[in-house]
N, C-alpha and C positions, 0 to 999 in steps of 0.2 A: 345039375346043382351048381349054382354061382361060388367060387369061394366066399368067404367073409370076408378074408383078410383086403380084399379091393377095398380101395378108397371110395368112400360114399361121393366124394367129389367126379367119380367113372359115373354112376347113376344119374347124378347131378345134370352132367351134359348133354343128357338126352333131350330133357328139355330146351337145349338152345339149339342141337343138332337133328332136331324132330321139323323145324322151319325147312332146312335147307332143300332135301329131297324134295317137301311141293312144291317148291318156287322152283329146282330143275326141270318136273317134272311139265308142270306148267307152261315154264319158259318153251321145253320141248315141241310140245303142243301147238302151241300158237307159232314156231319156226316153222311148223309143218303146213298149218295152214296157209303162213304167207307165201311159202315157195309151192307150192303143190304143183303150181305150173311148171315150175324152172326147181327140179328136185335139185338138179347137183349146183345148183346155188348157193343151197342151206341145209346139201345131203352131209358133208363133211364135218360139220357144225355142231347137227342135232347127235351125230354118230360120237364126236366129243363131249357133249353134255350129257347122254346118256351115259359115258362111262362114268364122270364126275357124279353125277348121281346113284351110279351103282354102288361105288366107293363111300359115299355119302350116306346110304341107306343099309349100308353092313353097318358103319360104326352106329347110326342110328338104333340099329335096331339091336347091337352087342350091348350101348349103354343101357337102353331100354331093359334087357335081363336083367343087370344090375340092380336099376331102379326098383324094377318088380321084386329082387328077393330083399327089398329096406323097407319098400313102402308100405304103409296101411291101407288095403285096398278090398274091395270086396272080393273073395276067389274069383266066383265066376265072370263077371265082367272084365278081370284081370287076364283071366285065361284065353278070352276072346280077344282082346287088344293084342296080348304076348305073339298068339299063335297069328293073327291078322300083321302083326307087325315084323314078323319074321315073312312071310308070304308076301310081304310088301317088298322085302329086300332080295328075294326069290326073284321076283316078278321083275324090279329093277337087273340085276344081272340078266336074265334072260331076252330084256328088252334091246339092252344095250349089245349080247349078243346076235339075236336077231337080225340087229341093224346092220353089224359090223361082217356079220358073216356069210347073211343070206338075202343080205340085199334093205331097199328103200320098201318092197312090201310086204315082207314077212316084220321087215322093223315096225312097219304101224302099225301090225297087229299085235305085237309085243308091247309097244306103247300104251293101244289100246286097252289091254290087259291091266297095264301099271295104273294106268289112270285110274280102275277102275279100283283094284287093291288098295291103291293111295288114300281115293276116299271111303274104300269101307274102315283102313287101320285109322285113318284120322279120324272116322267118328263114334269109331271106339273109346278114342283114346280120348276125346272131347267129354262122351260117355262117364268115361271113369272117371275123369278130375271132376266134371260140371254136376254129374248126375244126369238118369235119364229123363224124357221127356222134352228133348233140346227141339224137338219141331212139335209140340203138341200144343194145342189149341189151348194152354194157360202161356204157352209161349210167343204165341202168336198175338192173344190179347192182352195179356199182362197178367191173367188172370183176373178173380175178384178182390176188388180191396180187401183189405185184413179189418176186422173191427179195432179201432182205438185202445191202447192200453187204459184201463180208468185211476185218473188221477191219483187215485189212492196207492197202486202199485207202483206210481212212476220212482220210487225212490227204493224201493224192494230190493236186496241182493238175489244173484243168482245163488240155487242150491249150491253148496259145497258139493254133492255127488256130481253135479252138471260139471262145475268148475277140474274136477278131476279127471274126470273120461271127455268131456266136450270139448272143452275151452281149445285145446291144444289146436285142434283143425278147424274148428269154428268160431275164431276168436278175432281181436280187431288186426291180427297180422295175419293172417290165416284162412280163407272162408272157403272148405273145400262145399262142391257146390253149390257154389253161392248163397250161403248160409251162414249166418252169427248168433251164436248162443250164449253170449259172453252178457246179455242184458236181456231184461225181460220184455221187454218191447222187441228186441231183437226175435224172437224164439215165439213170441205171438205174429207177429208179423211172417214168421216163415218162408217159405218158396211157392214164388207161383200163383200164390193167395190160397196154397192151405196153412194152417198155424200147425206148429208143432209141438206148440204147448198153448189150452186152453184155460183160462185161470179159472179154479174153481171146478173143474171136470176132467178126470185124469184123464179118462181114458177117452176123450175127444181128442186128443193133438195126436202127433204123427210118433214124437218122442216115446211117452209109455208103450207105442204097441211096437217100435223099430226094439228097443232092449229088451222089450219081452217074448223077441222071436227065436227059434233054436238058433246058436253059433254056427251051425252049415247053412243058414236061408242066406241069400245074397244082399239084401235088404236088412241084417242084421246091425245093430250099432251097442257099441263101436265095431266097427272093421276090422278085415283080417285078423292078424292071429294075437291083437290084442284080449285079455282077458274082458271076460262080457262084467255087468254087474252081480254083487252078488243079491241071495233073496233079499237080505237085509235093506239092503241099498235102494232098492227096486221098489219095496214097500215104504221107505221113509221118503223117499224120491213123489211117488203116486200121493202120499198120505199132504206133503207138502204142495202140490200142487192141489188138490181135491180144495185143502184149506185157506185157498185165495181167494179172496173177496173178486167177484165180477166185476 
């Protein structure tokens, strides 16, 4: 368990100290393939960057706790990034022991190890902020267009329930998985080319069936350990969207 009393600005830096280790990691990589011929060329080198990157990928991964006991995030996807992301930081110490200890061939197998940790905790971690589906064929193609909002709605406010529970992460400062809920057009238009609010059909958008899912599904909204809505809300929520003109 994290303390609380840490400063949210310790979480905070995760995100800018989450860059550093790929581009070490990286950089490592490509030192090895250019010297491969002439190892103690760029054996000294990459034995140096390895440790900068070890170094790198503790704090990485210590802010990262942090982050995980403030943020709103789904458990299970969380749990996956946390545990990938401490195995990442494993994997870097290990590498950079490896190199320094037992030589230029056990080092590239440590490497190769990191490399591979590297991109599974980063595309977790892509996962958890972006939402899944980051290589799926709506991703690939763009998906399908979204049908038009009809001019009739175009001046609609959003629900008050929305503005309550949504707005905050899916708003015009804000759009966790590239998503905005903040407008109606926004929230027809969706991800991917599904809508997540249908006008006139509740239960066709993504929204009514994400809050009407148990608080343990990982797909639930809102996220983490925010409270869900309540019946009330859920019903005036549905009853409001059902009653939009097409």
């Amino acid at each position: 368990m994290i303390p609380a009393s840490l400063p949210p600005a310790l979480g905070n830096a995760h995100l800018v100290l989450l860059h550093l280790p790929i581009g070490f990691v990286f950089a490592a990589v490509l030192l090895e393939l250019w010297t491969r011929r002439e190892p103690a060329a760029g054996g000294r080198l990459v034995e140096k960057l390895l440790a900068v990157n070890a170094v790198a990928a503790l704090l990485t991964a210590a802010a990262g706790l942090v982050l995980a006991e403030r943020g709103d995030y789904p458990e299970a996807a969380l749990a996956w990034h946390r545990w990938a992301g401490v195995a990442c930081a494993v994997a870097a110490v290990l590498a950079w022991w490896l190199r320094s200890r037992r030589g230029p061939v056990a080092g590239r197998v440590g490497l190769g190890l990191l490399v591979v940790a590297t991109v599974v905790a980063g595309h977790q971690g892509a996962a958890l902020t972006h939402g899944g589906g980051l290589f799926s064929r709506a991703a690939w193609t763009g998906g399908e267009a979204p049908a038009e909002l009809p001019a009739a709605l175009a001046g609609v406010p959003m629900h008050p329930v929305i503005e309550r529970h949504c707005v905050e992460c899916h708003g015009p400062e804000k759009q966790k998985g590239r998503l905005r809920l903040d407008t109606l057009a926004a929230a027809r238009a969706g991800r991917g080319g599904r809508p997540v609010l249908v006008p006139g059909d509740a239960e066709a958008g993504e929204l009514v069936k994400r809050i009407n899912l148990p608080r343990s599904h990982d797909d639930a909204m809102p996220p983490g350990e925010r409270a869900g809505l309540s019946a009330a809300e859920k019903e005036e929520l549905a009853a409001w969207i059902s009653g939009l003109a097409r």
